[in-house]
C-alpha positions in Angstrom: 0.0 0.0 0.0 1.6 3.4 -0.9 2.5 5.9 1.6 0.4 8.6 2.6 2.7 11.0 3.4 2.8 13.1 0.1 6.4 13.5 0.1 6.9 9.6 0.0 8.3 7.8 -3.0 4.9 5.9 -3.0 3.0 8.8 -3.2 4.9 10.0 -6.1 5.1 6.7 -7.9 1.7 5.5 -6.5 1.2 1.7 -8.9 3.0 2.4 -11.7 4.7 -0.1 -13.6 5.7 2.0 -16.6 9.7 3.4 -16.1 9.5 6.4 -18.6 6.0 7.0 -16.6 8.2 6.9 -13.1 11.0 8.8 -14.6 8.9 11.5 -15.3 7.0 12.0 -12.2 10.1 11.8 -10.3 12.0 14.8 -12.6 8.6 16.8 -11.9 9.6 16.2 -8.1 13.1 16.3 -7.9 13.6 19.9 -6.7 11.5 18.7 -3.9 14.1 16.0 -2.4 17.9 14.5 -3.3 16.0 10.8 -3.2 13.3 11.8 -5.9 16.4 13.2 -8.0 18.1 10.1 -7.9 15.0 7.8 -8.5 14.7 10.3 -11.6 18.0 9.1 -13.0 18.0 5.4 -12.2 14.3 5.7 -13.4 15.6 7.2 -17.0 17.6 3.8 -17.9 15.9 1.0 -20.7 16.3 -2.3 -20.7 17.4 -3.5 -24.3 18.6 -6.1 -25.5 21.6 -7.1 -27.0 22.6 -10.0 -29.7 23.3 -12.5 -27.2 19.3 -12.1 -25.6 20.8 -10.4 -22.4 18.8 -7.3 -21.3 20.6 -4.2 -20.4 20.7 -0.9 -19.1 21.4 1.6 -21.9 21.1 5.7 -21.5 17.1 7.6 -22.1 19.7 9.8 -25.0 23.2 9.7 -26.5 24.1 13.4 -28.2 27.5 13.8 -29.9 29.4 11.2 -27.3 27.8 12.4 -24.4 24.4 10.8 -22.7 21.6 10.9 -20.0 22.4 8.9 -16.8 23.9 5.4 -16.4 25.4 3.9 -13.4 29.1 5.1 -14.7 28.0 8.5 -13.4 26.3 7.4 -10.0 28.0 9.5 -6.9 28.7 7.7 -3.5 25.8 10.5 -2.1 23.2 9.1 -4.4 24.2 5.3 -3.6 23.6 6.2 -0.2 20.6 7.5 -1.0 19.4 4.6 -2.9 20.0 2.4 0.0 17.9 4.9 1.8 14.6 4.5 -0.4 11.4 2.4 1.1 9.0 1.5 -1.6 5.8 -0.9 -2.1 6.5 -0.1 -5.5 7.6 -3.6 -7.7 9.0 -1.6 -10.5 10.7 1.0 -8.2 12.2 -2.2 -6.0 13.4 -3.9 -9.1 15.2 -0.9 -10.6 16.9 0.2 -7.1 18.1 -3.2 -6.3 18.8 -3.5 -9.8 21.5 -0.6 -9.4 22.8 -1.3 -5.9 24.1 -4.9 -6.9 26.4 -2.9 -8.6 28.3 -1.1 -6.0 28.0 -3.6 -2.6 29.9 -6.8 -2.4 29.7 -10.7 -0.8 25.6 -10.7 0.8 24.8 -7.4 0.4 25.1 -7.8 -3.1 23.4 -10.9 -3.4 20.9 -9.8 -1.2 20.3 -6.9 -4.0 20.4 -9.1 -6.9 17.5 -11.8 -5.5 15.3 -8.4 -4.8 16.0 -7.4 -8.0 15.0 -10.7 -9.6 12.5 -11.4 -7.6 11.0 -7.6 -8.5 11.0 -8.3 -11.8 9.0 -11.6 -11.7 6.7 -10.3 -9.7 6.2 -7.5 -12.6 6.0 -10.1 -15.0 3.1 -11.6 -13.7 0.9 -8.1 -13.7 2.1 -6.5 -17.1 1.4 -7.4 -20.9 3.9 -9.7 -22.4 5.2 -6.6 -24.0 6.8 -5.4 -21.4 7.3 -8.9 -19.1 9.3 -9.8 -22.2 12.5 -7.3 -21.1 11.8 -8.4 -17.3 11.8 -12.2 -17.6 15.0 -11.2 -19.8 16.5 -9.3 -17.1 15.6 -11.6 -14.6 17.2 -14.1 -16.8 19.9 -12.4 -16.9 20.9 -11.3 -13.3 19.6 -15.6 -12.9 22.4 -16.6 -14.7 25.4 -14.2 -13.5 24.3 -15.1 -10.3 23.1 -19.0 -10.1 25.9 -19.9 -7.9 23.9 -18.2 -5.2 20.7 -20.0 -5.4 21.8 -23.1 -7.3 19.9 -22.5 -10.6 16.6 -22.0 -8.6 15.4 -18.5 -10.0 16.7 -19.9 -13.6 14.0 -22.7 -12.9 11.5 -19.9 -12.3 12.0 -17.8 -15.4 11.7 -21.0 -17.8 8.7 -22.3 -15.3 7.0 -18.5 -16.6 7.6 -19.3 -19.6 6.5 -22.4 -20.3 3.1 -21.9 -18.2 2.5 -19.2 -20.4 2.8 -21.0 -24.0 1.0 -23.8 -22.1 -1.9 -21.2 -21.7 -1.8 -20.3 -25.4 0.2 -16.9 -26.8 -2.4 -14.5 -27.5 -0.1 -13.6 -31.0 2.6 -14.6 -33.0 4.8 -11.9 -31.3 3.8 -13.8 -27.7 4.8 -16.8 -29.0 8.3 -16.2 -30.7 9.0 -14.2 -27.2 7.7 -17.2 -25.4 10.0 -19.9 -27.4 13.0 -17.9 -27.8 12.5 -16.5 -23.3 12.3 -21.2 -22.8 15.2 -21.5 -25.5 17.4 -19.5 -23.2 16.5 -20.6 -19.8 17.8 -24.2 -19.7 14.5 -26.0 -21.4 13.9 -29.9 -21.5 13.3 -31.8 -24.3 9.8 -31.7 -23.4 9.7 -28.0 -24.1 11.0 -28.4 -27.3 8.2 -31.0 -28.3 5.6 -28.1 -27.4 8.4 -25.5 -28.6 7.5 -27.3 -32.5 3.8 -28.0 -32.4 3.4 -24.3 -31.2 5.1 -22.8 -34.4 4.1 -25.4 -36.7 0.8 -24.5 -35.6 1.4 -20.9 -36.2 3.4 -21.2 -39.6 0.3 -23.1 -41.4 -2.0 -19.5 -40.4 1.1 -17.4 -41.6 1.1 -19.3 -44.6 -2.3 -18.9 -45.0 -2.2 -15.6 -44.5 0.7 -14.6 -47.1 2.7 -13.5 -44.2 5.8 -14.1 -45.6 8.0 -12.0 -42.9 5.9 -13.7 -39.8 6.6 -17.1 -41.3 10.3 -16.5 -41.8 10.5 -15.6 -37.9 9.1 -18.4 -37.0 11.4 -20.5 -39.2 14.3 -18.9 -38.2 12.9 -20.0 -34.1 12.0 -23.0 -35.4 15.7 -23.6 -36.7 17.1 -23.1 -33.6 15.1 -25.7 -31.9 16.0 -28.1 -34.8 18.6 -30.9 -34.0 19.3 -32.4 -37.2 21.7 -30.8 -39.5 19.8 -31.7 -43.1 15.9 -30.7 -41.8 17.8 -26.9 -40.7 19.5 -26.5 -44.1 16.0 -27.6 -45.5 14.5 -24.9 -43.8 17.0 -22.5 -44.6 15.9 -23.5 -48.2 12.8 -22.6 -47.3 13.3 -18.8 -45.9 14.9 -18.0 -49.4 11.3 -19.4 -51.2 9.4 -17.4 -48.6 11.5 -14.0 -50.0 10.9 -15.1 -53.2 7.7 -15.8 -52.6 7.9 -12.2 -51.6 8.7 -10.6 -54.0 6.9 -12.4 -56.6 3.7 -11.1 -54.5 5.1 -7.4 -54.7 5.1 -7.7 -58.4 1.9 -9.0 -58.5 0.4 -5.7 -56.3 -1.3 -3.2 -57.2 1.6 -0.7 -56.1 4.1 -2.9 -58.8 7.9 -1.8 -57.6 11.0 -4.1 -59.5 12.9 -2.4 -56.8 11.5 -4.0 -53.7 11.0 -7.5 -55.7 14.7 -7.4 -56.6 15.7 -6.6 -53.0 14.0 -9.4 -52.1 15.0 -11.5 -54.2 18.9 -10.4 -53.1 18.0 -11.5 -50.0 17.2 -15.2 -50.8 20.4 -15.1 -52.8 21.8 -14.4 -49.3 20.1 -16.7 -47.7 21.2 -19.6 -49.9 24.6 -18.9 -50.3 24.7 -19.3 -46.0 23.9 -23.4 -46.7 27.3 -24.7 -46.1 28.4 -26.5 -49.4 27.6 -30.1 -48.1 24.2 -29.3 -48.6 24.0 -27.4 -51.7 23.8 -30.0 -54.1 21.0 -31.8 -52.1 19.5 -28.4 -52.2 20.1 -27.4 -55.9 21.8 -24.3 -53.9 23.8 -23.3 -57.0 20.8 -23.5 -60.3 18.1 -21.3 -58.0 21.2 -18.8 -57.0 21.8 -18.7 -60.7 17.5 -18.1 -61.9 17.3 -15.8 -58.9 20.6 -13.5 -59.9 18.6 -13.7 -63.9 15.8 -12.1 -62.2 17.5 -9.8 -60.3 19.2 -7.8 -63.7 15.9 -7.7 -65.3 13.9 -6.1 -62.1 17.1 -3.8 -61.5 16.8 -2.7 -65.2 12.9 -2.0 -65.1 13.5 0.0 -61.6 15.9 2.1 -63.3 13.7 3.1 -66.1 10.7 3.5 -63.0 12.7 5.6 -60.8 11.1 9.2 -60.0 12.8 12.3 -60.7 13.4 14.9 -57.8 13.9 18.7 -58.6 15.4 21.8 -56.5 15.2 25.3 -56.9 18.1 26.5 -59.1 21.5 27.6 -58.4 22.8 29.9 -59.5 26.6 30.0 -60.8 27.0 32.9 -62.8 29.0 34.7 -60.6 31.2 32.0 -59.9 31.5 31.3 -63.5 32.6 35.0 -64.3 35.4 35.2 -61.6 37.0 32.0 -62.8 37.0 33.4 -66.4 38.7 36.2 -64.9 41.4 34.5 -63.0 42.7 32.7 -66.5 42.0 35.7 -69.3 44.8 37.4 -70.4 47.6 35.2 -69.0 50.4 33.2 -70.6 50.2 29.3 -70.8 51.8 28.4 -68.0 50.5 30.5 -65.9 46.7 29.8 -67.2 47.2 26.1 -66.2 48.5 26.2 -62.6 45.4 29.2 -62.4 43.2 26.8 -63.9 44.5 24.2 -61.6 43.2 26.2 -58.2 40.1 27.9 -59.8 38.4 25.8 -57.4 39.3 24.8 -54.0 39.4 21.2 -51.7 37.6 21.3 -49.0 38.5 19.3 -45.6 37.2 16.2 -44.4 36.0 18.0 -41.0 34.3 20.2 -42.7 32.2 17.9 -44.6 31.0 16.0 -42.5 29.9 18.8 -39.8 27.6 19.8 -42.4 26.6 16.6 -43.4 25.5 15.8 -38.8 23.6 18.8 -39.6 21.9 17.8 -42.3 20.9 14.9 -41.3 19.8 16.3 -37.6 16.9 17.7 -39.1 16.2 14.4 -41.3 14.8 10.8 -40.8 18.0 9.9 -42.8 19.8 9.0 -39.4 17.5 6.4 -38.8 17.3 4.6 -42.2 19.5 2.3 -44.5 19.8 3.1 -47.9 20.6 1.4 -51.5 22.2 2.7 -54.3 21.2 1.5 -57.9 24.2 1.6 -61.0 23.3 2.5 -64.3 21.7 -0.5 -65.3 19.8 -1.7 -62.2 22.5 -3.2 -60.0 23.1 -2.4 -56.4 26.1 -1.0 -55.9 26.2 -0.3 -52.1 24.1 0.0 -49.1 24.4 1.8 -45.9 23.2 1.3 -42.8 21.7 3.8 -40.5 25.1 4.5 -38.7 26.8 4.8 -41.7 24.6 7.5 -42.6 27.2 10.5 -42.0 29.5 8.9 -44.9 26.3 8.4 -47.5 25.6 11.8 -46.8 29.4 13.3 -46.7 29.5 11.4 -50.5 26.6 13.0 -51.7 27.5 16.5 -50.5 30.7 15.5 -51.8 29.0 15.1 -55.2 27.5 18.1 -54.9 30.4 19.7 -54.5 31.9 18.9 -57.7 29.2 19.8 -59.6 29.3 23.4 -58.6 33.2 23.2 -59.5 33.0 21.9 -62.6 29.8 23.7 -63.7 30.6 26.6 -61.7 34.8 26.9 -61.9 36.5 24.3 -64.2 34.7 24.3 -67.0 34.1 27.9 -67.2 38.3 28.5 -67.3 39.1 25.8 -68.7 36.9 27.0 -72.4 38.9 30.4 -71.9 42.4 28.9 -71.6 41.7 26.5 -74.6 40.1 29.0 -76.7 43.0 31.5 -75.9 45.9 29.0 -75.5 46.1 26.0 -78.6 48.9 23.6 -75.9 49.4 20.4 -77.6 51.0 16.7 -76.3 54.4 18.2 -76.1 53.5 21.1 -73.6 52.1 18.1 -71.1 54.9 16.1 -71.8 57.4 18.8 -70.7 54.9 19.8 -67.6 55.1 16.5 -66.2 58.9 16.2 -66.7 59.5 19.5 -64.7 56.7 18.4 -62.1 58.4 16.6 -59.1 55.4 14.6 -58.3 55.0 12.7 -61.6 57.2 9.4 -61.1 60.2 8.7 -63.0 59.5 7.2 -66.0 55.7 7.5 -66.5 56.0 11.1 -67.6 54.8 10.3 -70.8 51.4 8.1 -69.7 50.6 11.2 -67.3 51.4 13.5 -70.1 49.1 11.3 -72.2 46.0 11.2 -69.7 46.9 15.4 -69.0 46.3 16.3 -73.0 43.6 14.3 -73.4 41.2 15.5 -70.7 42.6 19.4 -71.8 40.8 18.4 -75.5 37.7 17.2 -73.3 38.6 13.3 -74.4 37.1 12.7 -70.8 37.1 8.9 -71.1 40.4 8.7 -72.5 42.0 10.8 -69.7 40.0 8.8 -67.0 41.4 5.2 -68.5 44.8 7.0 -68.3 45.2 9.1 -65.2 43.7 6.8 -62.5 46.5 3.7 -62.7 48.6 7.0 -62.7 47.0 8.2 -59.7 47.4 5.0 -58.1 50.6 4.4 -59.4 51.7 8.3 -57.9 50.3 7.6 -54.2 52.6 4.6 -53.9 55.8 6.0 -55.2 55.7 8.6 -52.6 55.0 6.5 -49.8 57.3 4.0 -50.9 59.6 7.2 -50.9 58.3 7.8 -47.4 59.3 4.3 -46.2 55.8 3.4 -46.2 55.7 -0.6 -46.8 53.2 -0.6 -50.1 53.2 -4.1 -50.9 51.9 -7.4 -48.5 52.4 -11.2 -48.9 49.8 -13.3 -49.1 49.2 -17.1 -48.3 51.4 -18.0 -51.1 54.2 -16.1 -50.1 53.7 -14.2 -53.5 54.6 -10.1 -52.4 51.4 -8.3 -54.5 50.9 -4.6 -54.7 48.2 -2.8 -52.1 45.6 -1.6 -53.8 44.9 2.3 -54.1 41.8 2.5 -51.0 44.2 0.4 -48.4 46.8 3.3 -50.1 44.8 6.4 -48.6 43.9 4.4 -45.4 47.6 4.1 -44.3 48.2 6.6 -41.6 51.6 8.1 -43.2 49.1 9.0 -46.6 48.1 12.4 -44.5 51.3 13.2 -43.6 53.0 12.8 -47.2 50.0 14.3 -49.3 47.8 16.1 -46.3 44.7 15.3 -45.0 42.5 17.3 -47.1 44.3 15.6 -50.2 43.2 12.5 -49.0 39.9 13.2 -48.3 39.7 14.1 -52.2 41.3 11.2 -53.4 38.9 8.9 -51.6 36.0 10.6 -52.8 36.9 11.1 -56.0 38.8 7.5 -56.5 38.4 5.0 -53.7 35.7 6.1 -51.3 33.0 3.5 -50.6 30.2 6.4 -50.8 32.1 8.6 -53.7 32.7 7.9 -57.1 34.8 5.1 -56.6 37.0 5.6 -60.5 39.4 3.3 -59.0 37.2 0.3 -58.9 34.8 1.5 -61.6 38.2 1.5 -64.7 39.5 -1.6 -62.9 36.3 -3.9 -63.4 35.5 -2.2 -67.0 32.3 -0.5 -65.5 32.8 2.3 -67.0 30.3 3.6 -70.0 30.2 6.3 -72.6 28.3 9.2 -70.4 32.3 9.5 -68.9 32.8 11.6 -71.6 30.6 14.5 -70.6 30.3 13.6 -67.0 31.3 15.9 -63.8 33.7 13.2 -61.9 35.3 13.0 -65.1 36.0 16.4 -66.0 36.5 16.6 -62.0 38.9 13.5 -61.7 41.3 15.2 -64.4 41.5 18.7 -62.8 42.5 17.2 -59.8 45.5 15.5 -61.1 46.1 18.9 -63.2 45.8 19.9 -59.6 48.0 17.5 -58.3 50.9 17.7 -60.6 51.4 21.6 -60.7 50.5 22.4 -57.4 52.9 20.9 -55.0 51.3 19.0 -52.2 54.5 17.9 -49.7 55.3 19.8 -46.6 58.6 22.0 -47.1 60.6 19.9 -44.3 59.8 17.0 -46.0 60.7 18.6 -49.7 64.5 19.5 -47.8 65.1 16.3 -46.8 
């Protein structure tokens, strides 16, 4: 029964069972008393859970590395007031217990840890399965650390919860994956298993039913971890890739028709099949469906290429930026008009970029949501996850970036110096002779690459200068005494590839970080525009020729080889 006195922690919680509900009504009341402000923060924590089903505390918010209370920033003062508390309150009981374990040792901390437990049964019992879900998994949790202490006997509880409950009937699908997965974990018997496999049997022939394709893979994947026998879980691995097949054939089917969705699906039973170890695959005719499924895939990435919606923005305008860098090469001699031409525009730095990328996506569900990316003809070439939404977004701003260069700076000097300078092979040839950068002996291939991109031969130049790019990043590291090359099983000493190039930590110091930054997007970067890998694997098509990163790609090695990049210590030495 809850206090009467006003200023109690019963009166304040009174018989709620919801945390962010106690949290707040604490914070309302903290100015009040030090023990309401501490039953504010402890209150704050969630329980989630991690990969390996164990529940934990995490933080109510995490902004830019710092976060809301944990029990890293508990105070002696507020563990004594903790100790201090009296409450009727289960959830209140659970969570303080929860939190002294903690920071006592030998009883006391036991003593804390079979409250605790014993809290979070008892909530269990009197809240939807929701929310006894994270409590029986808590429960579980503490059960286990601690079973020394009561010899497995509160492990025995959980799974008896458990198993009463699926013996009562789940009320849903959810309930019942929750229920099999809480017995999984909490030392079943074989009978459990028995009732484990009629339950989702049960429930996969109503998903089925149903055309609930995603419910029915959950229950598989449950199902599979129940499953003894090597052959009937690869079976059923089998049949998670038909289910997103089965998918996908029903998105096409729809009245809202998207190739794009069906082909993602149909990636993912590609995934799906090639995790069947190979002992199976023939059994399984892993390698023919892999083949008819990646068939499909190129068609439905075509058609969602040509389906694809077109997004416009207000206009930009670059006039003015246009004019200045016709200015800054008008006039000049020939020389001079290419190292001009060659910083008309400017790099930007890698810090820079991505603060205004955070900010962008602040304000944006973007933070929260993976993307794909489609190539030309329909194929995905990457996908991000949430986290990895600061680079996605630091590529396209990135992109963006060297559009309004080209459009804006580049192109606009480089038609002035062309129409008033006629520089032929010879003039390159003798640019990249004087230029320390270039590396002995390939004079003539940058030279080559140089004079073709300053007649607007875009593809040309592109095919030349990148294996020259790559080629220049290693020479000066080597020169560096930067180990460029690595041994592999077969003792055979092979080149490092151009991205590994950029990720060694000397590549800021020869060529500077905002170099680097360039190089990645421009050449190497997983969100950028990747030329490296695109010339390597003959992905690249005729739009080169009168593209931005092409135009782009070739200033920056103009860039590159009359502009020197090295410190001036390192130059004297």
């Amino acid at each position: 029964m809850a206090d009467d006195n006003s200023n109690s922690v019963d009166s304040v919680a009174g018989d709620s069972t919801d945390y962010f509900e106690l949290f707040t009504r604490f914070r309302e009341r903290a100015d009040a008393s030090p023990e309401f402000g501490i039953l504010a923060k402890v209150t704050s924590m969630m329980l989630t859970r991690d990969g390996a089903d164990r529940a934990r505390f995490q933080p109510l918010g995490e902004f830019a590395g710092a976060s809301t209370f944990t029990t890293a920033h508990i105070t002696r003062e507020e563990i004594t007031l903790l100790k201090s508390v009296k409450t009727a309150n289960v959830a209140v009981t659970a969570r303080v217990h929860d939190v002294l374990w903690e920071f006592t040792e030998g009883k006391e901390r036991i003593e804390h840890v079979h409250v605790a437990i014993d809290a979070y049964l008892e909530l269990a019992s009197i809240v939807d399965w929701r929310n006894a879900d994270d409590f029986l998994h808590r429960a579980l949790e503490l059960s286990t650390r601690f079973q020394g202490s009561d010899k497995g006997e509160r492990i025995a509880r959980v799974r008896a919860v458990a198993r009463a409950s699926l013996d009562a009937g789940a009320s849903s699908p959810g309930e019942l994956l929750t229920l099999c997965e809480l017995l999984r974990v909490s030392r079943p018997s074989s009978d459990d298993r028995d009732v484990v496999v009629v339950n989702i049997n049960t429930a996969r022939r109503d998903a089925t039913a149903a055309r609930e394709h995603g419910l029915e893979r959950n229950l598989i994947r449950e199902l599979q971890l129940w499953e003894e026998n090597d052959d009937s879980k690869q079976d059923l691995t089998a049949e998670v890739a038909d289910l997103w097949v089965a998918e996908a054939d029903a998105r096409l089917e729809a009245p809202a028709r998207s190739a794009f969705v069906a082909a993602s699906f149909l990636e993912s039973a590609v995934q799906v099949l090639r995790s069947i170890p190979r002992k199976h695959r023939e059994r399984l005719s892993v390698e023919r469906r892999i083949a008819e499924l990646r068939s499909r895939i190129a068609e439905l990435g075509e058609e969602a290429v040509d389906a694809m919606t077109e997004f416009t923005s207000p206009e930009l305008s670059l006039a003015e930026y246009a004019e200045a860098a016709r200015r800054a090469v008008t006039g000049v001699g020939a020389g001079e008009a290419l190292l001009r031409l060659a910083q008309v525009a400017s790099l930007t730095t890698e810090a820079a970029e991505r603060e205004l990328a955070e900010q962008i996506l602040d304000s944006t569900l973007m933070l929260m949501l993976p993307t794909t990316s489609l190539t030309h003809d329909g194929r995905v070439a990457d996908k991000a996850t949430a986290e990895e939404a600061v680079e996605r977004q630091m590529g396209e701003l990135a992109h963006t970036r060297r559009s309004i260069a080209v459009l804006g700076q580049i192109l606009p000097a480089l038609r002035i110096a062309r129409a008033e300078h006629s520089l032929s092979k010879s003039d390159f040839v003798q640019l990249a002779f004087d230029s320390a950068i270039v590396p002995s002996g390939q004079e003539q291939l940058f030279a080559s690459g140089l004079y073709a991109g300053w007649n607007m031969d875009l593809d040309a130049a592109v095919h030349i200068l990148v294996p020259r790019m790559e080629a220049l990043v290693r020479h000066h590291l080597k020169g560096a005494g930067v180990l460029t090359t690595h041994l592999d099983r077969d003792g055979i000493d092979d080149e490092i590839a151009l991205p590994a190039l950029l990720d060694k930590p000397e590549a800021a110091d020869v060529f500077g970080a905002d170099l680097i930054y360039e190089l990645r997007t421009v050449f190497a970067g997983r969100f950028g525009a990747n030329l490296r890998h695109n010339v390597a694997h003959g992905l690249v098509v005729d739009s080169m020729r009168g593209s931005v990163v092409g135009l782009y790609s070739w200033w920056l090695m103009l860039r590159i080889v009359t502009v020197p990049f090295w410190s001036r210590d390192s130059a004297s030495e």
